[in-house]
N, CA, C, O and CB atoms as a CASP TS submission, in Angstrom:
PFRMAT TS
TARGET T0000
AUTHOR 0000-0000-0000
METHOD Language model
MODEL 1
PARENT N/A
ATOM      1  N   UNK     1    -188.035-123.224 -23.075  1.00  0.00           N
ATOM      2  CA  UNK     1    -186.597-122.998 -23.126  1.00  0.00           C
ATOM      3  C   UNK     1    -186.316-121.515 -23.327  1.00  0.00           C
ATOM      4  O   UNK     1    -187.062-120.805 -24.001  1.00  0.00           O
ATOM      5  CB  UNK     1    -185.950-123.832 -24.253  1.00  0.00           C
ATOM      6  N   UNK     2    -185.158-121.044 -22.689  1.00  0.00           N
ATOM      7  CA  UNK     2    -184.606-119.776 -22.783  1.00  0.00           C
ATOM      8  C   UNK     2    -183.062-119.792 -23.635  1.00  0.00           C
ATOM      9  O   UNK     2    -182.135-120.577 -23.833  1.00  0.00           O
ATOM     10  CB  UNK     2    -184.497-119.238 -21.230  1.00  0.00           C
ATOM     11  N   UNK     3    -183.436-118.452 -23.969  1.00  0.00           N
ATOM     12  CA  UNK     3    -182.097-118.501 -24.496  1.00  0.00           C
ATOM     13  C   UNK     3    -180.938-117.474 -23.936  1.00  0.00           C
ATOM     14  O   UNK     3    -180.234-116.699 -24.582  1.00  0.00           O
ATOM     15  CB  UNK     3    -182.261-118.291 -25.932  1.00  0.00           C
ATOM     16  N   UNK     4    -180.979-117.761 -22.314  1.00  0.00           N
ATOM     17  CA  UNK     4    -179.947-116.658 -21.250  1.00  0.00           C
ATOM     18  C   UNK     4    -179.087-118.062 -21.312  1.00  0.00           C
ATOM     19  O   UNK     4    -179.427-119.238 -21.449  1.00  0.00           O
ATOM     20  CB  UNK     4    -180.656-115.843 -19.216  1.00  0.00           C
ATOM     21  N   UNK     5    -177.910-117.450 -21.160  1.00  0.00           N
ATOM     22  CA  UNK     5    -176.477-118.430 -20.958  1.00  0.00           C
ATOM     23  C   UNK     5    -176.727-118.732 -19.749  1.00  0.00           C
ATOM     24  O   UNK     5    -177.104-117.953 -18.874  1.00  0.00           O
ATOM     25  CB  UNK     5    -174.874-117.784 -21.103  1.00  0.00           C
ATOM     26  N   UNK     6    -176.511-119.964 -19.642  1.00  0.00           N
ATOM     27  CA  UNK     6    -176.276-120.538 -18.049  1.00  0.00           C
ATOM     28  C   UNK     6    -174.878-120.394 -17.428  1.00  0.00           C
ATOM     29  O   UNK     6    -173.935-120.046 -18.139  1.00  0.00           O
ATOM     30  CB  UNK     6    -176.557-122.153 -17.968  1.00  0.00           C
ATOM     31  N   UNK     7    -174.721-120.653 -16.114  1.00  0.00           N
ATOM     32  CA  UNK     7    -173.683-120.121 -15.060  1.00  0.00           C
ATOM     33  C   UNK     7    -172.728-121.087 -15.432  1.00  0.00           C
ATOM     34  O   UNK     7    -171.581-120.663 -15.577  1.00  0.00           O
ATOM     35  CB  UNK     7    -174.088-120.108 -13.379  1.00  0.00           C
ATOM     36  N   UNK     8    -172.961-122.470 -15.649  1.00  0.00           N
ATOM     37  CA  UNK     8    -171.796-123.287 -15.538  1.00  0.00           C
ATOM     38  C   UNK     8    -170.407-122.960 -16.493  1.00  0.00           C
ATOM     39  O   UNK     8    -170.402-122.404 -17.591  1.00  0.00           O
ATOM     40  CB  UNK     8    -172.319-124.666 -15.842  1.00  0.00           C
ATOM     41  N   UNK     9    -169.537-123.347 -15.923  1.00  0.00           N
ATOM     42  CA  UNK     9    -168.099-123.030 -16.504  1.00  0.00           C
ATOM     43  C   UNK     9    -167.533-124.106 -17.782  1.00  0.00           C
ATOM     44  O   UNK     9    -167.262-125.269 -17.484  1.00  0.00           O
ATOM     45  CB  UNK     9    -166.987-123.149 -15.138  1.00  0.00           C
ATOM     46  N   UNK    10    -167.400-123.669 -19.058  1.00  0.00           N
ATOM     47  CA  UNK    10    -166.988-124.355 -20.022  1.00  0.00           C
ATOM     48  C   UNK    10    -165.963-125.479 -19.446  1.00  0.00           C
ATOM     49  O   UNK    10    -164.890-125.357 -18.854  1.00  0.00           O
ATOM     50  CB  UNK    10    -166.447-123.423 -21.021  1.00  0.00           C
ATOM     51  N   UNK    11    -166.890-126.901 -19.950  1.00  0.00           N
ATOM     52  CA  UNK    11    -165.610-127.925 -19.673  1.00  0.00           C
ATOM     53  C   UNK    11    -164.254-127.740 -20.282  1.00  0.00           C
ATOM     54  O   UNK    11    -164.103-127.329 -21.433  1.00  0.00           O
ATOM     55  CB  UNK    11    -165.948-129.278 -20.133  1.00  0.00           C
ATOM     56  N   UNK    12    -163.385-128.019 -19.568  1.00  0.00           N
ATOM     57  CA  UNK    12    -162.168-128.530 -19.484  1.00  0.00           C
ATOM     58  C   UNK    12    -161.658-129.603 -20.104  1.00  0.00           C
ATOM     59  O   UNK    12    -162.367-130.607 -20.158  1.00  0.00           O
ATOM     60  CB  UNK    12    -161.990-128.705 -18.492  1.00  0.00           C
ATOM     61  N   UNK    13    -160.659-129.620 -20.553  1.00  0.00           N
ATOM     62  CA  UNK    13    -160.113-130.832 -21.527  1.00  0.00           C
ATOM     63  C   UNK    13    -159.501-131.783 -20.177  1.00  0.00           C
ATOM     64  O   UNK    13    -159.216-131.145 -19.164  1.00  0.00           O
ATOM     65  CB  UNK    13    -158.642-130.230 -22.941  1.00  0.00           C
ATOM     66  N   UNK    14    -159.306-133.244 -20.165  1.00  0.00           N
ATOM     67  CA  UNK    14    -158.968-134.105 -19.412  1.00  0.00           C
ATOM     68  C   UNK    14    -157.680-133.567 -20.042  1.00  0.00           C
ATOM     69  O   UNK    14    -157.522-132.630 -19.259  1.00  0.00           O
ATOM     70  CB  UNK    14    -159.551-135.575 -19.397  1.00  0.00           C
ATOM     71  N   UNK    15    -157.088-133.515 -20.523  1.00  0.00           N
ATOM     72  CA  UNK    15    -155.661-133.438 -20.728  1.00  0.00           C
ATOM     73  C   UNK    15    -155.001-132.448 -21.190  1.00  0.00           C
ATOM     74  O   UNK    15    -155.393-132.103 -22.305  1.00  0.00           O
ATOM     75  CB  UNK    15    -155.305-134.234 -21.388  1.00  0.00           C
ATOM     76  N   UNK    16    -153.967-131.726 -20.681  1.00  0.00           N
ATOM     77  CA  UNK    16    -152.977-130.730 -21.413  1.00  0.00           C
ATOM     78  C   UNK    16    -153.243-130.631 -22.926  1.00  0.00           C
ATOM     79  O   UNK    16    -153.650-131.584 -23.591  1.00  0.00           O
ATOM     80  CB  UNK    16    -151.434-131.205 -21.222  1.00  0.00           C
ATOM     81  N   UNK    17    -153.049-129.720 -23.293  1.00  0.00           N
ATOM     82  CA  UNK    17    -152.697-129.327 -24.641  1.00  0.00           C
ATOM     83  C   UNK    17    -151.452-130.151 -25.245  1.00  0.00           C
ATOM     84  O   UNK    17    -150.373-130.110 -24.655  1.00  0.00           O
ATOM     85  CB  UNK    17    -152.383-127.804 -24.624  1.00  0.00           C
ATOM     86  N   UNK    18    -151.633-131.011 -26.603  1.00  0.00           N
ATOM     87  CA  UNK    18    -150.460-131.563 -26.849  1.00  0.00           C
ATOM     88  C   UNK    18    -150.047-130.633 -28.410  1.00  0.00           C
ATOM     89  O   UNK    18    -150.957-130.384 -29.201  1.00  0.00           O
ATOM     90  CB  UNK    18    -150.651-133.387 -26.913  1.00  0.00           C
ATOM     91  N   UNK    19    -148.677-130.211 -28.686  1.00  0.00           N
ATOM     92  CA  UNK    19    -148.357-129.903 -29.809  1.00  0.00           C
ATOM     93  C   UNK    19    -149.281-130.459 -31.609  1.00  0.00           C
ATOM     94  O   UNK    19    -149.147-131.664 -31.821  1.00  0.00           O
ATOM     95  CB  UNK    19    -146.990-130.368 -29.534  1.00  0.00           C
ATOM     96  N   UNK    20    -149.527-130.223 -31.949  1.00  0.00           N
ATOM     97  CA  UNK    20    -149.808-130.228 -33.049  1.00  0.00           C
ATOM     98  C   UNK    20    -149.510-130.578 -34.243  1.00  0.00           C
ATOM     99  O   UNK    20    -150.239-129.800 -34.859  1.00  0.00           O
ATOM    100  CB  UNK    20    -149.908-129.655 -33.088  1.00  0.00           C
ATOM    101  N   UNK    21    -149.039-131.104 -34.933  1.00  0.00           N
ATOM    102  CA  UNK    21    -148.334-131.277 -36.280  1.00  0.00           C
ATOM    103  C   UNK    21    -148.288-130.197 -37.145  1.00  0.00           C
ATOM    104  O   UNK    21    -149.431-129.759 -37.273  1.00  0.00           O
ATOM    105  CB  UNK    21    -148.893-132.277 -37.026  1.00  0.00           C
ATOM    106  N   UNK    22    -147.518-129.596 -37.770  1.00  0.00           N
ATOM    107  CA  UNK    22    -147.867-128.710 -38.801  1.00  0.00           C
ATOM    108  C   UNK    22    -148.480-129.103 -40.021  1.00  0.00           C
ATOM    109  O   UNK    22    -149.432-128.510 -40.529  1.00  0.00           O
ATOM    110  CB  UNK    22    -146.868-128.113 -39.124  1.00  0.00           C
ATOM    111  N   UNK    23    -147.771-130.386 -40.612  1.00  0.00           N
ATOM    112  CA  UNK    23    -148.399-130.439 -41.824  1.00  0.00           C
ATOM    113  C   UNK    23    -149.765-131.031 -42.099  1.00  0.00           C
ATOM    114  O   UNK    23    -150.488-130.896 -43.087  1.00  0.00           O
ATOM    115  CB  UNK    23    -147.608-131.013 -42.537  1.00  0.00           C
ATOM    116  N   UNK    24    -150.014-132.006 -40.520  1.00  0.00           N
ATOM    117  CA  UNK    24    -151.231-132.616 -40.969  1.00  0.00           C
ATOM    118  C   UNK    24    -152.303-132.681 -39.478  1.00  0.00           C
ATOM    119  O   UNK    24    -153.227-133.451 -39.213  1.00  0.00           O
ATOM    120  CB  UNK    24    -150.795-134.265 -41.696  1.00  0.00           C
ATOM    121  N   UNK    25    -151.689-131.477 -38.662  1.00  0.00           N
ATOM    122  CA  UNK    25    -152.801-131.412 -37.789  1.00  0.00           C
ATOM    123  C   UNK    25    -152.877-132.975 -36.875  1.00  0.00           C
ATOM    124  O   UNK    25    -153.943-133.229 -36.314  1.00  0.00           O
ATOM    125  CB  UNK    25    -154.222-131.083 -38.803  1.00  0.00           C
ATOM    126  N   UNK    26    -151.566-134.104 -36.751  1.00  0.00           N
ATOM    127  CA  UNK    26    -152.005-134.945 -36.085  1.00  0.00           C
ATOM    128  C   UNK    26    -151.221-134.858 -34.405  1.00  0.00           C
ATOM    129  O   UNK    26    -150.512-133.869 -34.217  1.00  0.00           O
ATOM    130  CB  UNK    26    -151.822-136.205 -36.978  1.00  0.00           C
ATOM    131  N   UNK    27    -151.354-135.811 -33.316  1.00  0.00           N
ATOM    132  CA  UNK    27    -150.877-135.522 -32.416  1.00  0.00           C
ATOM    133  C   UNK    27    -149.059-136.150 -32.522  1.00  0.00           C
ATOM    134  O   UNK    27    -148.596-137.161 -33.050  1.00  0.00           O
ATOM    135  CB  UNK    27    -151.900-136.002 -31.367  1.00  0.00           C
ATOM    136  N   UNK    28    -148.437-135.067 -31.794  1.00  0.00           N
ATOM    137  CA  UNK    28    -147.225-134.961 -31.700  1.00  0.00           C
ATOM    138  C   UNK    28    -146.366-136.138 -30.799  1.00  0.00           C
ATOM    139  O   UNK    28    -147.288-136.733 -30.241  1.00  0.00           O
ATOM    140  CB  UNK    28    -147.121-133.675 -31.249  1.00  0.00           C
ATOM    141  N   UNK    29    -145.601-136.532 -30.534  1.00  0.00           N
ATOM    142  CA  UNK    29    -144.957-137.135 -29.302  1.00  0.00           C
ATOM    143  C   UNK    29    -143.567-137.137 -29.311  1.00  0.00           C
ATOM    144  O   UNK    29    -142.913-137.060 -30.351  1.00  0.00           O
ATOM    145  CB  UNK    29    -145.348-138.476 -29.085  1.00  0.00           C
ATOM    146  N   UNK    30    -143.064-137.227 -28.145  1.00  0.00           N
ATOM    147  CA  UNK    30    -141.264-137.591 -28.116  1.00  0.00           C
ATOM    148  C   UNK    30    -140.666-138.465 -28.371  1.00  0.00           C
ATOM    149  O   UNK    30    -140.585-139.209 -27.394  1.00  0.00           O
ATOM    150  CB  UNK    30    -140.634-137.603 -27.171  1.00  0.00           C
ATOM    151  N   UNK    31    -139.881-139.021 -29.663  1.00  0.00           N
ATOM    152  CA  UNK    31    -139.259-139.892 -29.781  1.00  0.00           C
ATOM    153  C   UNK    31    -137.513-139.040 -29.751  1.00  0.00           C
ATOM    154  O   UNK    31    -137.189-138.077 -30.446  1.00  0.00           O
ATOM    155  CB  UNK    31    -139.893-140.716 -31.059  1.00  0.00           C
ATOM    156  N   UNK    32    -136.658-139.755 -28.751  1.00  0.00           N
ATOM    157  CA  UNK    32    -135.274-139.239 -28.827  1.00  0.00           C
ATOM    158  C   UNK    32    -135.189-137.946 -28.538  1.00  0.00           C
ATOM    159  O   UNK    32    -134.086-137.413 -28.658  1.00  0.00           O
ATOM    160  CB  UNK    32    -134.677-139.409 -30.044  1.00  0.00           C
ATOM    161  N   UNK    33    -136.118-137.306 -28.176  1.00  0.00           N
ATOM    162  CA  UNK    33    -135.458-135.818 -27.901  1.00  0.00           C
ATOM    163  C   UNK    33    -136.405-135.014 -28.918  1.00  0.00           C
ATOM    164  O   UNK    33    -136.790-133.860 -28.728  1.00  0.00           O
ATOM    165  CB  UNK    33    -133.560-135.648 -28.325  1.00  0.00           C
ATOM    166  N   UNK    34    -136.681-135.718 -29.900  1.00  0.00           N
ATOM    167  CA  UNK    34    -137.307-134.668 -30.943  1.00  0.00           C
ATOM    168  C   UNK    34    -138.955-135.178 -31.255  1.00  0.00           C
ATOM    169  O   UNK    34    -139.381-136.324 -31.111  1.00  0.00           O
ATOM    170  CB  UNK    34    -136.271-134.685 -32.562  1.00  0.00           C
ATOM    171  N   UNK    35    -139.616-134.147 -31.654  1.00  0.00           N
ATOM    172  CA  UNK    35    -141.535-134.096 -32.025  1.00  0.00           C
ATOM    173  C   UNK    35    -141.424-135.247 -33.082  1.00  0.00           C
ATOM    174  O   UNK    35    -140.597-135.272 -33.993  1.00  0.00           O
ATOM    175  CB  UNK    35    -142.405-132.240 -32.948  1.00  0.00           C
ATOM    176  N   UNK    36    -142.157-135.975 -32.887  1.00  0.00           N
ATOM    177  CA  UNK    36    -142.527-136.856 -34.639  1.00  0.00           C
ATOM    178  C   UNK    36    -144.206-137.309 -34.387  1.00  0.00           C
ATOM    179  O   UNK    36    -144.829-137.871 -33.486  1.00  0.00           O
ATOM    180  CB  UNK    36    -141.238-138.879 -35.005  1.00  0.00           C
ATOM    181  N   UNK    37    -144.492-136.793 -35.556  1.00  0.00           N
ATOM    182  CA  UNK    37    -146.336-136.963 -35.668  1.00  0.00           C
ATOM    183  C   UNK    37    -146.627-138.203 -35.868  1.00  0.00           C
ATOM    184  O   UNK    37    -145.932-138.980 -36.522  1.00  0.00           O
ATOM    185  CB  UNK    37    -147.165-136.192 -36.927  1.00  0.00           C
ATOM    186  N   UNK    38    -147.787-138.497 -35.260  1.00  0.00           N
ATOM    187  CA  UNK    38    -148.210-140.048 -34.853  1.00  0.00           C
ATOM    188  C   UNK    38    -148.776-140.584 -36.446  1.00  0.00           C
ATOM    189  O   UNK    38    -148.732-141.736 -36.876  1.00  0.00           O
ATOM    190  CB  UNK    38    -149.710-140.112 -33.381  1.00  0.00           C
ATOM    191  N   UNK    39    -149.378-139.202 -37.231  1.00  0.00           N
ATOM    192  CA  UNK    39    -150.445-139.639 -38.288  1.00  0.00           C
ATOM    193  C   UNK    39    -148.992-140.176 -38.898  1.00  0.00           C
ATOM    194  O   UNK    39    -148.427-141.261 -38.761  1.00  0.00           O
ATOM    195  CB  UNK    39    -151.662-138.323 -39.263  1.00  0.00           C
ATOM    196  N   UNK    40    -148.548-138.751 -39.763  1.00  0.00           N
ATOM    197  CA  UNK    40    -147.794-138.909 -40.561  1.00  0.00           C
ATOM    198  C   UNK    40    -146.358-139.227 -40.688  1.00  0.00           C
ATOM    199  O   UNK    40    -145.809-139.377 -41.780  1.00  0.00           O
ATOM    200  CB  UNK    40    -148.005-138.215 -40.939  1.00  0.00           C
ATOM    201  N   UNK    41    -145.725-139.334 -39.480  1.00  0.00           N
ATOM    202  CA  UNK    41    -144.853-139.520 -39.130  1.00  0.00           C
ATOM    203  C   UNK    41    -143.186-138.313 -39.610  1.00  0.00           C
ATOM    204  O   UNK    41    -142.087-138.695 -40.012  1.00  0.00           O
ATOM    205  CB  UNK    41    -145.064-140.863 -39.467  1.00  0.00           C
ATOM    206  N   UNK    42    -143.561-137.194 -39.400  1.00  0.00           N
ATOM    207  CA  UNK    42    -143.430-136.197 -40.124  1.00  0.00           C
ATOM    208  C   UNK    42    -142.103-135.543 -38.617  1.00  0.00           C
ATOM    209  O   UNK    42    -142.421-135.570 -37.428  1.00  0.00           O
ATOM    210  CB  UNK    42    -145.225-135.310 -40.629  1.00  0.00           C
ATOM    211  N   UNK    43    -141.316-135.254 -38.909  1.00  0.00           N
ATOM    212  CA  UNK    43    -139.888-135.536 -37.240  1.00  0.00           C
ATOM    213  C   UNK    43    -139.998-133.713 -37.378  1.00  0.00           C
ATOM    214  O   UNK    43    -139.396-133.185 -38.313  1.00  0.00           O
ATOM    215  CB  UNK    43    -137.267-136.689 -37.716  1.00  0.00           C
ATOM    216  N   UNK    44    -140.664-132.984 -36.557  1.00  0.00           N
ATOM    217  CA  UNK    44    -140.438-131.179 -36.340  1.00  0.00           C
ATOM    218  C   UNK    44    -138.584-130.717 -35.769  1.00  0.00           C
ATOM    219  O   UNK    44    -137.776-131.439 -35.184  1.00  0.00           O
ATOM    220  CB  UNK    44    -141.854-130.564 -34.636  1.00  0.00           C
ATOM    221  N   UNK    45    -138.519-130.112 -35.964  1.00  0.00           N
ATOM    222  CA  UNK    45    -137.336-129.610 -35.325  1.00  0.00           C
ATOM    223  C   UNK    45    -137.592-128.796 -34.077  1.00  0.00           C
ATOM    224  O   UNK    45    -138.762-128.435 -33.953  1.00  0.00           O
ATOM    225  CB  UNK    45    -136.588-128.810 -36.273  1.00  0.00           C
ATOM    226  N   UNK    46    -136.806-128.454 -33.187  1.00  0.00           N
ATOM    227  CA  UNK    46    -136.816-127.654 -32.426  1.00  0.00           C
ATOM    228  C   UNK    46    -136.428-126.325 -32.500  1.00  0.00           C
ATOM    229  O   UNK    46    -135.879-126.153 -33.588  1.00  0.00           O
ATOM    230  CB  UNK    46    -136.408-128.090 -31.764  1.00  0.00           C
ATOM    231  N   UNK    47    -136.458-125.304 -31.844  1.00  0.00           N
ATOM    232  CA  UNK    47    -135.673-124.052 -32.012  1.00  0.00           C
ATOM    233  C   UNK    47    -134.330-124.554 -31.959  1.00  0.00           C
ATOM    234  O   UNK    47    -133.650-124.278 -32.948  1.00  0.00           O
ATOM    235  CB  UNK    47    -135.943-122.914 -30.927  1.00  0.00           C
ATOM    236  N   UNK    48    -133.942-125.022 -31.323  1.00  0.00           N
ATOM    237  CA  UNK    48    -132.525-125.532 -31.029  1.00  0.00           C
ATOM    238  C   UNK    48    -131.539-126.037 -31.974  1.00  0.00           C
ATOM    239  O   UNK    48    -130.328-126.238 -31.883  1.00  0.00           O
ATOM    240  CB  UNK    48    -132.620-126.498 -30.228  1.00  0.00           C
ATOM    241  N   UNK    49    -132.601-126.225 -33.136  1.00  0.00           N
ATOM    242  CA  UNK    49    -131.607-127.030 -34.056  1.00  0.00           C
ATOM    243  C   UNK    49    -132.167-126.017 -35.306  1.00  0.00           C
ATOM    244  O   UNK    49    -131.988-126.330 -36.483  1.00  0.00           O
ATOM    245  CB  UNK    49    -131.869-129.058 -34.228  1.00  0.00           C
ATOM    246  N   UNK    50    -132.805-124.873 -34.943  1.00  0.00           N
ATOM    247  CA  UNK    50    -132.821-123.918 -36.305  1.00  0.00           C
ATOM    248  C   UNK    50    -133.901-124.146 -36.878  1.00  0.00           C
ATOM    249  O   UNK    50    -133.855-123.966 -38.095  1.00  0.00           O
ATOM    250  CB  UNK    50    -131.746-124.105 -37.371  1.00  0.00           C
ATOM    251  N   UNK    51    -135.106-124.558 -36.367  1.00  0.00           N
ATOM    252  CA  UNK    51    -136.734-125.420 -37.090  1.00  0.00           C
ATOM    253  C   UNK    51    -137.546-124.314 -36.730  1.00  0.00           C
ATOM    254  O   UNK    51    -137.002-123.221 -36.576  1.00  0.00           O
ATOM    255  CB  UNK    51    -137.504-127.192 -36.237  1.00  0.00           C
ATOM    256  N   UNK    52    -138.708-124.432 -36.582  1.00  0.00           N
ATOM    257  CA  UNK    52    -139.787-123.419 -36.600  1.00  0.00           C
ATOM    258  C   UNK    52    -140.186-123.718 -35.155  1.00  0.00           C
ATOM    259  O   UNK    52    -141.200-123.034 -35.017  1.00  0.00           O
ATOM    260  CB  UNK    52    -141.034-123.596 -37.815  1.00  0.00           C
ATOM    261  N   UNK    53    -139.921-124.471 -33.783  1.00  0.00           N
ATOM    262  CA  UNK    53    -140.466-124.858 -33.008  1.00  0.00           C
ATOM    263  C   UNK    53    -139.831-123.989 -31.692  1.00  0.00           C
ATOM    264  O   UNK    53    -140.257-124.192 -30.555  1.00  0.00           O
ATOM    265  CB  UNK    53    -140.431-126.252 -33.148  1.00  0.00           C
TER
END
């Protein structure tokens, strides 16, 4: 075994990047218009309404 980097190109995620949760790092989704975290159930604001997003 060597230790030269091989040519192939770092995989790729099957899927987009999804938002994040702030407080607990879980995945995000749309309910009504607005982010609410799947773990914690934790509702983000948008810029739109004056939130950090």
């Amino acid at each position: 075994m060597s230790d030269q980097p091989t040519n192939e190109p770092d995989p790729k995620p099957s899927t987009p990047q999804q938002p994040g949760c702030p407080v607990c790092g879980g995945v995000m989704i749309d309910i009504r218009g607005k982010l609410q975290c799947t773990r914690c159930h934790r509702i983000c604001e948008t810029c739109c309404e004056g939130g950090r997003g």
